[in-house]
C-alpha positions, -999 to 999 in steps of 0.1 A, spaced: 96 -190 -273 76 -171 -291 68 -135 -296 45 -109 -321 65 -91 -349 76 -57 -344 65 -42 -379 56 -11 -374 18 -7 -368 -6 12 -391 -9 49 -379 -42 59 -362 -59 89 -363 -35 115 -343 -43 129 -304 -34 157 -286 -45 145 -251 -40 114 -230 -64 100 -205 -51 72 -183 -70 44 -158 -51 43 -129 -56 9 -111 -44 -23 -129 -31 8 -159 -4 27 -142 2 9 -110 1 -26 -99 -30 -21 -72 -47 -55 -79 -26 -76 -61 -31 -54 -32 -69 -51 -34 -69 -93 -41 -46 -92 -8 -71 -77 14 -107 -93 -3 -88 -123 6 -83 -112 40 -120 -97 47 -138 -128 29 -122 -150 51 -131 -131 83 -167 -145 72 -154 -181 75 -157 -181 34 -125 -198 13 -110 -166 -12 -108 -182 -42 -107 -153 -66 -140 -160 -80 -154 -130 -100 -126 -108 -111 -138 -102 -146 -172 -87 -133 -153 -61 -110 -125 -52 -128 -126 -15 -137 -158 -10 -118 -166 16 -86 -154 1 -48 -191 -4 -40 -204 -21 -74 -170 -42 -73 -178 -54 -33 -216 -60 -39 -201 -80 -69 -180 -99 -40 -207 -99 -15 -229 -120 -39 -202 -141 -57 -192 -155 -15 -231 -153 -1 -217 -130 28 -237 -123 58 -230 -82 53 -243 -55 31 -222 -43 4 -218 -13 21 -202 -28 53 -182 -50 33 -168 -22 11 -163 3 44 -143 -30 57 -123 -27 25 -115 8 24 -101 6 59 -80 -24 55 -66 -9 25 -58 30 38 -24 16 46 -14 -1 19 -16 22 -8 22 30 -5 28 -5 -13 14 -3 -46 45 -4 -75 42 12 -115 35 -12 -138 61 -20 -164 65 13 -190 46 34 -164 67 58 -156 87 61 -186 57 66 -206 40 97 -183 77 113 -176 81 111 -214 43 131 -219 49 154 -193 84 164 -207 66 171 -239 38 187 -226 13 166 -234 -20 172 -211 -28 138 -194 -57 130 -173 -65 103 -148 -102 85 -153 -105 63 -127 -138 46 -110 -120 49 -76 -132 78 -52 -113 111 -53 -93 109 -21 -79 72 -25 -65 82 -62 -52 116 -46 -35 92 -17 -25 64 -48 -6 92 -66 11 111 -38 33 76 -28 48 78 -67 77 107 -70 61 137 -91 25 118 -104 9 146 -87 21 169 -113 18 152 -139 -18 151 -142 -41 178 -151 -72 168 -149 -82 137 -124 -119 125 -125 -129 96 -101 -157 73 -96 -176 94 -68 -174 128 -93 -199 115 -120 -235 99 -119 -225 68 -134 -197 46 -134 -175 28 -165 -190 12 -185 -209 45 -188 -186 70 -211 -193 98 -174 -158 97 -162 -140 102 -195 -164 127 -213 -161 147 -179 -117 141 -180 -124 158 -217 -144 186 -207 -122 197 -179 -92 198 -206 -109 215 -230 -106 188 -252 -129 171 -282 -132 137 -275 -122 129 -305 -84 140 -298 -81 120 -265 -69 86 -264 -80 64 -232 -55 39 -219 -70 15 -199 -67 -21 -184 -105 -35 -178 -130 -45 -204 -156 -20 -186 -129 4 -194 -124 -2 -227 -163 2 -232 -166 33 -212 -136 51 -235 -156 40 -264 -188 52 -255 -174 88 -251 -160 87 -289 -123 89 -280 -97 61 -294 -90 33 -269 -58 16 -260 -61 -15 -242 -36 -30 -219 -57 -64 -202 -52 -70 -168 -66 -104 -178 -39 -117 -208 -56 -150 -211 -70 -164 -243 -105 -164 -229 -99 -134 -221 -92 -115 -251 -122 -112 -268 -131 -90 -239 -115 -61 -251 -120 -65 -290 -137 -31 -292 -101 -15 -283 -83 5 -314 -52 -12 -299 -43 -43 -274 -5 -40 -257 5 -66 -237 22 -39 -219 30 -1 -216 65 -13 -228 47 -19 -263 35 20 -266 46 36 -294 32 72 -290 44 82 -329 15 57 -339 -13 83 -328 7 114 -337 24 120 -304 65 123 -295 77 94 -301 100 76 -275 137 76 -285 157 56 -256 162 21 -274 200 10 -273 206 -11 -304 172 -25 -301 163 -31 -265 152 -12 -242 172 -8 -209 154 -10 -176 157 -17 -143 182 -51 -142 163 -85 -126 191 -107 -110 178 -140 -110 195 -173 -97 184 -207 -89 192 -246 -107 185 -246 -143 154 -274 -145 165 -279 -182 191 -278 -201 194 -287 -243 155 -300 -240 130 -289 -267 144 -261 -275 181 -274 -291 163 -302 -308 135 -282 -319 148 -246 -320 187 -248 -327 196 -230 -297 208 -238 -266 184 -233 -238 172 -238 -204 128 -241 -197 124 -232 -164 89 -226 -147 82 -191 -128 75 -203 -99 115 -215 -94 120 -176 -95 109 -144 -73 68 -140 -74 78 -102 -92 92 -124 -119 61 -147 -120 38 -118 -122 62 -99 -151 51 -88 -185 55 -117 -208 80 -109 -240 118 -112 -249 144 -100 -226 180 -96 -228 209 -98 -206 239 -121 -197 239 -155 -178 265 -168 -153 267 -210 -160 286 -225 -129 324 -236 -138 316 -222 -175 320 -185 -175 292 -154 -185 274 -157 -216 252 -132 -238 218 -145 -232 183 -136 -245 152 -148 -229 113 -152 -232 89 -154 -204 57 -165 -208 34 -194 -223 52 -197 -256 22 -200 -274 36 -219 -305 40 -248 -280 7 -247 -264 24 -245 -232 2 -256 -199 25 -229 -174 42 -196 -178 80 -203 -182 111 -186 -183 132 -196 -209 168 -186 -214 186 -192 -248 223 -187 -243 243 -171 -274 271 -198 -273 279 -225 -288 285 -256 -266 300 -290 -270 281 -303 -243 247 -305 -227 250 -282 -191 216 -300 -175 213 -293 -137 239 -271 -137 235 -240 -121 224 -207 -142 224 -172 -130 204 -145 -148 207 -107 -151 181 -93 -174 186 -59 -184 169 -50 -218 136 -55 -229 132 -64 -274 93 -75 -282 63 -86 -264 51 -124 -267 28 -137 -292 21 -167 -315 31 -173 -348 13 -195 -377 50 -219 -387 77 -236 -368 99 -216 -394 85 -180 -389 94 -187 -353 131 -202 -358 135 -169 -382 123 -144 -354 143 -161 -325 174 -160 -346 164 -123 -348 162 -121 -313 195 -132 -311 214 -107 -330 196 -79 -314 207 -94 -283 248 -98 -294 248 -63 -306 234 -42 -280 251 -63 -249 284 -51 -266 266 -12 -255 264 10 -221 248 2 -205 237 -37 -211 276 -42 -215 280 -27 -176 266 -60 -158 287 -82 -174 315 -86 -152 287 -83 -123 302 -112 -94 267 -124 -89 270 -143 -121 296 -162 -108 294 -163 -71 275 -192 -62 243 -191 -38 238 -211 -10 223 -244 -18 181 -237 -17 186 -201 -18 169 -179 -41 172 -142 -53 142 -121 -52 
């Protein structure tokens, strides 16, 4: 497991106005829009293979389907293909979820009045439709500029020099949050301070958004008091509560790498053994407690994600349960409720800075499980009623 240190970062230059992306920032629209250019490339007898996301991530409908049009040698004008998007999407917008941090993060600006704009390269009435399907996003947003209101599109600086002027704001006291590269550029380009949150977390990837003042791995890893605004005060003993995961399924592997290597016991298990919401989830450190069959609930705190340090091939989940046992529980079954959130993943440069911070982990973990309300889901009975055998939760 591994995971980036949580020293405080060095303070930037202060903001008094926020200017979000909406797609692939605040909600989780990508998988839908993926959804349906799978759906509409295949009507043309082509195989969807995902080909191209970097080159239309961030940009408007019609640049991003011309982008798809080309990429798949379609027998359609971009125009046709992106009116055949539009449609398919219209009712599917109400599908589309926050992404993790989302709303605690605009409730917690709105309840402090600070003025938040949306700059988004989609058109006008899709965001308006996007926002009214999340409770209150309406009013939480002053100012909305989309793709069809300015002359050019991101990377151009347009959308967010126009979100500025209608709040009466210098650029230099915004601060973009955005998702795509393009974005990243466009924010930028209008002189305002840039925080990036990649829809693309890869390696490759990365370098992609190096012109950002700041790269989060998610909105969970915002720390507002960094560019002079309210900071966020709801961490219990370390960890941030949020919405609990239940989890179940056979543990894969049990005292494996990680007791040998590590000094803890723990279970590797890949992602795709869990719920696809779980595969798709922010990678970083996670508390909660963990149900072993004929055993009895444990504290556990748990990483999901590539564990760098290892060079790992595929995203795992690994659970490290705060116990010491006699003897090895491999193929056993484990059940998993996480209900905190500590750090976001990252590498570090020793095997010994990583033993140090997972240790760390640890006692985080012990202390705020014995708090409301992490403490709460302990004597939940899904950690000990077994599930059917091939059943899964979701």
């Amino acid at each position: 497991m591994a995971g980036e240190d949580n020293d405080a970062p060095a303070q930037k230059e202060p903001v008094s106005y926020v200017i979000f992306d909406l797609d692939g920032t605040l909600l989780d629209t990508e998988s839908l829009v993926d959804e349906v250019l799978e759906e509409a490339v295949t009507g043309y007898g082509k195989e969807w293979d995902g080909r191209g996301a970097q080159k239309r991530l961030g940009k408007r409908p019609l640049e991003a389907s011309a982008s798809v049009v080309e990429d798949y040698d379609l027998q359609c004008t971009a125009v046709e293909f992106n009116d055949q998007v539009i449609a398919l999407l219209e009712d599917r917008w109400g599908r589309a979820r926050p992404l993790p941090g989302a709303i605690r993060l605009v409730k917690h600006l709105h309840n402090h009045n600070v003025p938040m704009a949306i700059g988004s390269s989609s058109p006008a009435q899709i965001i308006k439709t996007k926002l009214s399907h999340q409770s209150g996003w309406t009013d939480y947003f002053q100012v909305v500029v989309a793709g069809d209101m300015v002359k050019n599109g991101k990377p151009a600086p347009d959308i967010f020099v126009e979100a500025a002027r209608q709040l009466n704001a210098e650029p230099s006291k915004c601060l973009v949050i955005e998702d795509a590269p393009a974005g990243v550029l466009a924010g930028k380009a209008s002189g305002m301070q840039v925080v990036a949150v990649p829809s693309m977390p890869s390696k490759d990837a990365r370098p992609l958004y190096s012109s950002a003042d700041a790269i989060l791995s998610s909105l969970l890893d915002f720390q507002p008091e960094v560019w002079g605004l309210p900071p966020l005060n709801d961490r219990i003993g370390g960890a941030l509560p949020m919405e609990p995961w239940y989890m179940g399924g056979p543990v894969i592997k049990g005292f494996g790498r990680g007791s040998k290597v590590l000094g803890i016991p723990t279970a590797n298990l890949p992602t795709s053994a869990f719920s696809s919401q779980l595969a798709d989830h922010v990678c970083g450190i996670y508390i909660g407690w963990a149900g072993l069959s004929n055993r009895g609930v444990y504290k556990m705190v748990m990483s999901v994600g590539w564990n760098p340090y290892f060079e790992n091939s595929q995203k795992t989940v690994e659970p490290w349960i705060l116990h010491d046992f006699s003897e090895d529980f491999y193929g056993e079954e484990l059940r998993l409720i996480v209900v905190g959130y500590i750090r976001p993943e990252a590498n570090f440069t020793t095997l010994e800075d990583l033993v140090e911070k997972i240790h760390e982990d640890g006692r985080i973990a012990k202390a705020a499980l014995e708090m409301k309300p992490f403490s709460d889901f302990a004597e939940d009975s899904y950690l000990t009623t077994p599930l059917p055998v091939g059943v899964l939760s979701s």
